[in-house]
C-alpha positions as CSV (number, residue, x, y, z in Angstrom):
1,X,18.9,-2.4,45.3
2,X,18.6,-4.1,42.1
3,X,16.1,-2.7,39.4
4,X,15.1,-4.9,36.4
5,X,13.5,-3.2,33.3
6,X,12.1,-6.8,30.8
7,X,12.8,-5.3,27.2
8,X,10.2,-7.2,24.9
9,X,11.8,-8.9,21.7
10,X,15.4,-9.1,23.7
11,X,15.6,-12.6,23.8
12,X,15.8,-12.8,19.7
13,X,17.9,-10.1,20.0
14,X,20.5,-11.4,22.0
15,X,20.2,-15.0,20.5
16,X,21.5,-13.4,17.5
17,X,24.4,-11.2,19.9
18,X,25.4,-14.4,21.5
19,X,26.0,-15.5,17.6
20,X,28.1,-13.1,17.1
21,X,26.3,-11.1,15.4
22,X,28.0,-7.3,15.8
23,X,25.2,-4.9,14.6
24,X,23.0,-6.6,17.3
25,X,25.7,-6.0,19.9
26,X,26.2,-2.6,18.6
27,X,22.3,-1.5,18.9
28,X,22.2,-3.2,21.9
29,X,24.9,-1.0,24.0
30,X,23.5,1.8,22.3
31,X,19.9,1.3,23.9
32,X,21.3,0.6,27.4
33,X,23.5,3.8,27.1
34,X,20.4,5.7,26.0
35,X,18.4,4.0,28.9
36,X,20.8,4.7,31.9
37,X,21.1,7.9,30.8
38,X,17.8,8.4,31.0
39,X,17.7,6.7,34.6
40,X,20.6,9.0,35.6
41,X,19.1,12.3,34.8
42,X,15.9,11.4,36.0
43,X,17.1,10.0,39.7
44,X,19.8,13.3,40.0
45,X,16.8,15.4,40.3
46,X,15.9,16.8,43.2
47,X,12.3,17.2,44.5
48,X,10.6,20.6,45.6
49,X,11.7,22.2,48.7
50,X,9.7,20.7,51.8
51,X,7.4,22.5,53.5
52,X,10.2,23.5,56.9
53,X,7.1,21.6,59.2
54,X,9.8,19.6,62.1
55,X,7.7,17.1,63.9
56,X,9.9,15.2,66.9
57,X,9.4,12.0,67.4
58,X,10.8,12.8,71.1
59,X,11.7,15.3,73.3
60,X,15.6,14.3,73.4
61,X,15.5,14.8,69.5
62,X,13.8,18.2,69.9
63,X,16.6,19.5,72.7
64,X,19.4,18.1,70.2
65,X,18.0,20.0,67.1
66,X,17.5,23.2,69.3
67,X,21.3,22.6,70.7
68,X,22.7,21.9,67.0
69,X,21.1,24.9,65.8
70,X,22.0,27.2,68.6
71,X,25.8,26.1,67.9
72,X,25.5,26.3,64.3
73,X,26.0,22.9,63.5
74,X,22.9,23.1,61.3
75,X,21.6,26.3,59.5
76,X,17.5,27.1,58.8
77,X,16.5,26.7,56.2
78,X,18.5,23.8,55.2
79,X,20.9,24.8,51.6
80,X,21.4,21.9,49.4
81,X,24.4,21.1,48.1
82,X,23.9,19.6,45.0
83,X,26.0,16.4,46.4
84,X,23.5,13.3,45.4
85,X,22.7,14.8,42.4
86,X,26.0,15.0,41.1
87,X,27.4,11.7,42.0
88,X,24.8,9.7,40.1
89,X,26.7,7.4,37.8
90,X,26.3,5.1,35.1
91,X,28.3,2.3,33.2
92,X,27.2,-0.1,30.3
93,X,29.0,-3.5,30.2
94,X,29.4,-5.9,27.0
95,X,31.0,-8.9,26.8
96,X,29.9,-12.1,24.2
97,X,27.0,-12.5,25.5
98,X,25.2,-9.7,27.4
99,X,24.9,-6.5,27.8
100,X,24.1,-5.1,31.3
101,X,23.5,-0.8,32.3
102,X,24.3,0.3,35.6
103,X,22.8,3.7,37.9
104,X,24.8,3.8,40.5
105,X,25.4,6.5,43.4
106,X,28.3,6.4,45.7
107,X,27.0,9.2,48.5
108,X,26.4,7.8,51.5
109,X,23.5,9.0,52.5
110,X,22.2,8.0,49.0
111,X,20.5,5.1,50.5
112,X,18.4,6.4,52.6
113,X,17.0,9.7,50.6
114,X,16.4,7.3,47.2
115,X,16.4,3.7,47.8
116,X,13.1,1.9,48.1
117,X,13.1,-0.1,51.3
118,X,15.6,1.8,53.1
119,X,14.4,5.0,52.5
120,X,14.0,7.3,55.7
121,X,10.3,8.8,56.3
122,X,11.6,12.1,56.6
123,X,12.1,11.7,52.8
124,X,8.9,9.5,52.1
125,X,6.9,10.8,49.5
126,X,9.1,13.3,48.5
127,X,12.4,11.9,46.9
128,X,11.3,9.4,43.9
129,X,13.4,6.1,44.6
130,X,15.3,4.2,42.2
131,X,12.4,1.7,41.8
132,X,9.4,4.5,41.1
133,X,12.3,6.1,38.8
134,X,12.6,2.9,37.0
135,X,9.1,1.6,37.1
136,X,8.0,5.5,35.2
137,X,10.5,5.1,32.7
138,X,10.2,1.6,31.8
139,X,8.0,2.6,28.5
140,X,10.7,4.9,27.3
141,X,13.4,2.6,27.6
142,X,11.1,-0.5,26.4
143,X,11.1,2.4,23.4
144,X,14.8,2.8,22.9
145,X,15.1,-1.1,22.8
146,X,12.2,-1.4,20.3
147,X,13.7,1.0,17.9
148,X,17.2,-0.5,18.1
149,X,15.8,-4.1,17.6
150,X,13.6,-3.0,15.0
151,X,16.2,-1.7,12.8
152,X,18.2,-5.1,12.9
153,X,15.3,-7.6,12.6
């Protein structure tokens, strides 16, 4: 799902970009690497270990989690692989006129443990999504844009 950050001053900024000016291209790749950088270490972490507490919603998913784990298709407590943390990715495209960052994460299960709107209750209030992620560090990255613009205006 789609996350957009509003830098304030950007529209100057890129006026200038789209008019070819290079230093304002220049600053402005180097603020969105710094910002999905920042987005990418901050979503690749992984929240404190849950508290073990199963509630079944039903009695058929209680006898298949008793089944799976008496077969050793699961294992308690759960060990974490690392997986979703790993596999976050970012890219920063320029061309003439713009400049766009992307956070990205391939996994498929990464859609339901940190996208807002499709996220599973288990992980509810737990796993941060990409949209708390992005609405915390808005500030910081408002700040990486500021600076950049600053030192060109």
């Amino acid at each position: 799902m789609p996350v957009e950050i509003e830098i304030e001053g950007l529209a100057e900024a890129l006026d200038r970009f789209a008019q070819g000016d290079v230093n304002v291209g220049k600053a402005m790749v180097r603020a969105t690497r710094r910002s999905v950088a920042l987005l990418r270490r901050k979503l690749a972490r992984y929240p404190g270990k849950s508290t073990g507490h199963i509630e079944f919603k039903s009695d058929k998913q209680r006898r298949f989690f008793w089944a799976a784990l008496r077969e050793g298709k699961i294992q308690i407590p759960y060990r974490r692989s690392g997986t979703l943390g790993r596999r976050w990715h970012t890219k920063v495209e320029a061309t003439t006129a713009d400049v766009v960052g992307i956070v990205g994460n391939l996994t498929p299960y990464a859609t339901f443990v940190q996208c807002a709107g499709k996220q599973a209750a288990i992980h509810q209030g737990n796993w941060q999504t990409e949209q708390d992620v992005a609405r915390d560090a808005a500030d910081e990255i408002n700040g990486y844009f500021a600076d950049e613009i600053a030192a060109f205006l």
